[in-house]
N, C-alpha and C positions, 0 to 999 in steps of 0.2 A: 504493500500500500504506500501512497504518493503521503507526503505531508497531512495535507488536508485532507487526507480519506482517515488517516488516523484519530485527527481531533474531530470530525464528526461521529466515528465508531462510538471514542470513548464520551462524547457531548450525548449523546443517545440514550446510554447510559444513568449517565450523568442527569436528565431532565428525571429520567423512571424514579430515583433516586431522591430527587428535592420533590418531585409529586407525592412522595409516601412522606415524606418531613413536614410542608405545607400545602396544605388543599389548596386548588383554586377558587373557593368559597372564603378559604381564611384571607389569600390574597388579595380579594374584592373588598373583603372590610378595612384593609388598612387607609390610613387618615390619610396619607400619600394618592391613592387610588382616587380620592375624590377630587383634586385639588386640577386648578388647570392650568394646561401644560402653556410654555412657553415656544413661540414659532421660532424655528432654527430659519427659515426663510426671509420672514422680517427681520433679524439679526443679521443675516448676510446680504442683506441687501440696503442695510443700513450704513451709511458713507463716512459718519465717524467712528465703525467698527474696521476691522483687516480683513474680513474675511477668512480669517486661519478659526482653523477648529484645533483645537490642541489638545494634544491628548495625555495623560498620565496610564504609564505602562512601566511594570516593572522587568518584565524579559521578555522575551521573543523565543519560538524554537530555533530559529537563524542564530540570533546573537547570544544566546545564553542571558543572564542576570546585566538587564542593563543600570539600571540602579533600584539596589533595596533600603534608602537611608533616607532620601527625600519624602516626608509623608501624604497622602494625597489631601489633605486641608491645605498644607502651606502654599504646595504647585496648582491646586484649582483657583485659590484665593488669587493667587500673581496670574493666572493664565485672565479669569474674569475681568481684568482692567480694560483688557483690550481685544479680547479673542469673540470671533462672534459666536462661536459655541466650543463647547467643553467635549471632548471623547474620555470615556473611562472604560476599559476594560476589564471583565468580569469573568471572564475563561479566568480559573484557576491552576489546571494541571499545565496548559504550555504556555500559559502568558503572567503567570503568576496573579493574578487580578482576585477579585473577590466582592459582592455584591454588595457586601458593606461599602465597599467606598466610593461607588454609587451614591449610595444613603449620606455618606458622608460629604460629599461636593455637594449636594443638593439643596446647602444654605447659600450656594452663589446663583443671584439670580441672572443667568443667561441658562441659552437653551445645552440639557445632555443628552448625548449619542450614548446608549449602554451599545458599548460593540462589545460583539461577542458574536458564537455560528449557531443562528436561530434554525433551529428544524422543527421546532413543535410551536403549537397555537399557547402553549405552558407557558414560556419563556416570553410570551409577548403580556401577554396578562400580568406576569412577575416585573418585568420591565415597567409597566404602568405605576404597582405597586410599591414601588422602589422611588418611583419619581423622576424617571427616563423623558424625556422630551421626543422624540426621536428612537428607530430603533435600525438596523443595518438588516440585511436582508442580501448575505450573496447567492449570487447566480449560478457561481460553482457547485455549490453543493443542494441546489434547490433546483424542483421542475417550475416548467412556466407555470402550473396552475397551482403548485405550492405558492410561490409570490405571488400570483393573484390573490390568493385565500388568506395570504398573513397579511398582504400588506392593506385588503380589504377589514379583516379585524384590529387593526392598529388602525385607520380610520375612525374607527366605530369606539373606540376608546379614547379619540382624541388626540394622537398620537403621529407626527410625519414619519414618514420612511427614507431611507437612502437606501438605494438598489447601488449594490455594486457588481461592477462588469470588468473583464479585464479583456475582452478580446470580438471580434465583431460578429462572433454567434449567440454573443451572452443579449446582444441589444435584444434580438426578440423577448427575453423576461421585461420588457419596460409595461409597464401597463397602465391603465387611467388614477390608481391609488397612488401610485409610484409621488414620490413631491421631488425628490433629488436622484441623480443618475452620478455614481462617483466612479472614476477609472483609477480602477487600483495597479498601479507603477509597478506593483510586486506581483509576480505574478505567485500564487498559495499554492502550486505545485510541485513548484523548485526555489523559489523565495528569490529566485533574481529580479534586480531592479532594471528597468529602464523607462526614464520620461517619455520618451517618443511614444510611448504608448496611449499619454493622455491627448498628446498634440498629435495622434493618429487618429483615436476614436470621436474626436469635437465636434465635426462636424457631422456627426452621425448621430448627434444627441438630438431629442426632439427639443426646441427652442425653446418649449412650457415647462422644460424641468431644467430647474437648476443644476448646474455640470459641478461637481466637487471632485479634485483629484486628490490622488491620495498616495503616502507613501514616496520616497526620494527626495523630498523635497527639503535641499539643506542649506541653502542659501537665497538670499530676496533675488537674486537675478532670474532665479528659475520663478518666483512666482510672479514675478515683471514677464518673462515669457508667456506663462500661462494664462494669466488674466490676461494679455492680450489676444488671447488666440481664442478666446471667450468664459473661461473656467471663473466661478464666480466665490468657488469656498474652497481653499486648502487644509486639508488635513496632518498637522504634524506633530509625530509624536516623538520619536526615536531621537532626534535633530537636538533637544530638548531637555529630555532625560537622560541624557548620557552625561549630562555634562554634569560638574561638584553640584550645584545648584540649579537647579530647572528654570527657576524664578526669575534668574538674575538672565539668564539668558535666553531666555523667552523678552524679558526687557528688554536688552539689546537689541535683539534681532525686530523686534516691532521699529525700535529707532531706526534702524538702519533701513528699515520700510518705507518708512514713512517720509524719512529724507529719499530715500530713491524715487519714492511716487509724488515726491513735493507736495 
């Protein structure tokens, strides 16, 4: 098995597992559940935000332990200044993540992406519960009518979606629930990167959904590239969290933005 055929085996698992811990009945009554969500949309399309989604992640299968020291209140708190949405990762076995800190960013108010590899109707309902804005939705490991069906139930609970694609078979998963279409740089099979993949698929995006690329993205010239070529939200996570401090340099690099785009 490829990468990603291993973390959805064990993500499979994994859902049967928290379904016998908490009901989806217990998950509906949480105080989280009721509360409404914030548009990642409206954020990125707002002129005093960057359009960067940033993300807090502690490793990768690729990279191993990119940092375990940074806590995720102090890097969501510094990402919130400036970021129009927040990514937190909640796979625990290859991304190190855990659905508490979800729970825990969720005193900043801009919108959050719970990424993680959704294969059940389970994990979308939890994601509401938690206090998720947004949830991700790949095309790799989803049929077209799976993403119909989730990205229709994350509707129905108030909830946008980003469909991620990495290659120009994936476009037919795009469908009318769909709110964001994001080209993932990496491809989840062999974890290589390359940009040209977002400045390939662009023009292939339907013009009503917001284009968000994702992944390589390690310097402002590349997202000066890509916002012109029409990409409207950057995802960066790794770029971020590698470094002693997430915070400080998440700072920087918004300066260095900001002065590039005058």
């Amino acid at each position: 098995m490829n990468i990603l055929e291993t973390i959805v085996a064990n993500k499979k698992l994994e859902v049967i597992s928290r379904n016998l811990e908490v009901s989806i009945s217990d998950l509906e009554t949480s105080d989280l559940f009721q509360r409404e969500t914030l548009s990642l949309r409206e954020f990125l399309l707002d002129k005093n935000r960057t359009g960067i989604i940033a993300e807090y992640k502690r490793k990768s299968p690729s990279k191993g332990v990119i940092n375990n020291i940074s806590t995720v209140e102090e890097v969501t708190k510094a990402y919130a200044q400036s970021a129009s949405g927040i990514s937190v990762l909640t796979d625990e076995k290859f991304f190190g993540g855990k659905v508490d800190d979800l729970l825990k960013a969720r005193s900043n108010q801009v919108p959050i992406l719970r990424k993680d590899f959704m294969i059940d109707e389970y994990q979308i309902i939890e994601a509401k519960s938690i206090g998720a804005d947004v949830i991700l939705l790949i095309a790799a490991c989803l049929t077209v009518s799976e993403v119909k069906q989730f990205a229709g139930l994350a509707k129905r609970l108030g909830l946008e979606v980003l469909l991620e694609i990495h290659n120009d078979e994936e476009l037919g998963h795009i469908c009318a629930d769909i709110d964001f279409v994001g080209v993932n740089n990496r491809n989840l099979k062999t974890f290589e990167v390359d940009i040209n993949t977002s400045l390939n698929l662009i023009n292939k995006i339907p013009t009503e959904k917001l284009a968000i690329t994702e992944s390589g993205i390690s310097n402002v010239d590349s997202i000066v590239t890509l916002k012109q070529a029409g990409y409207k939200g950057f995802l960066i996570g790794e770029n971020f969290m590698k470094e002693p401090d997430p915070s400080i340099a998440f700072a920087h690099f918004v300066q260095q933005l900001k002065a590039k785009l005058g």
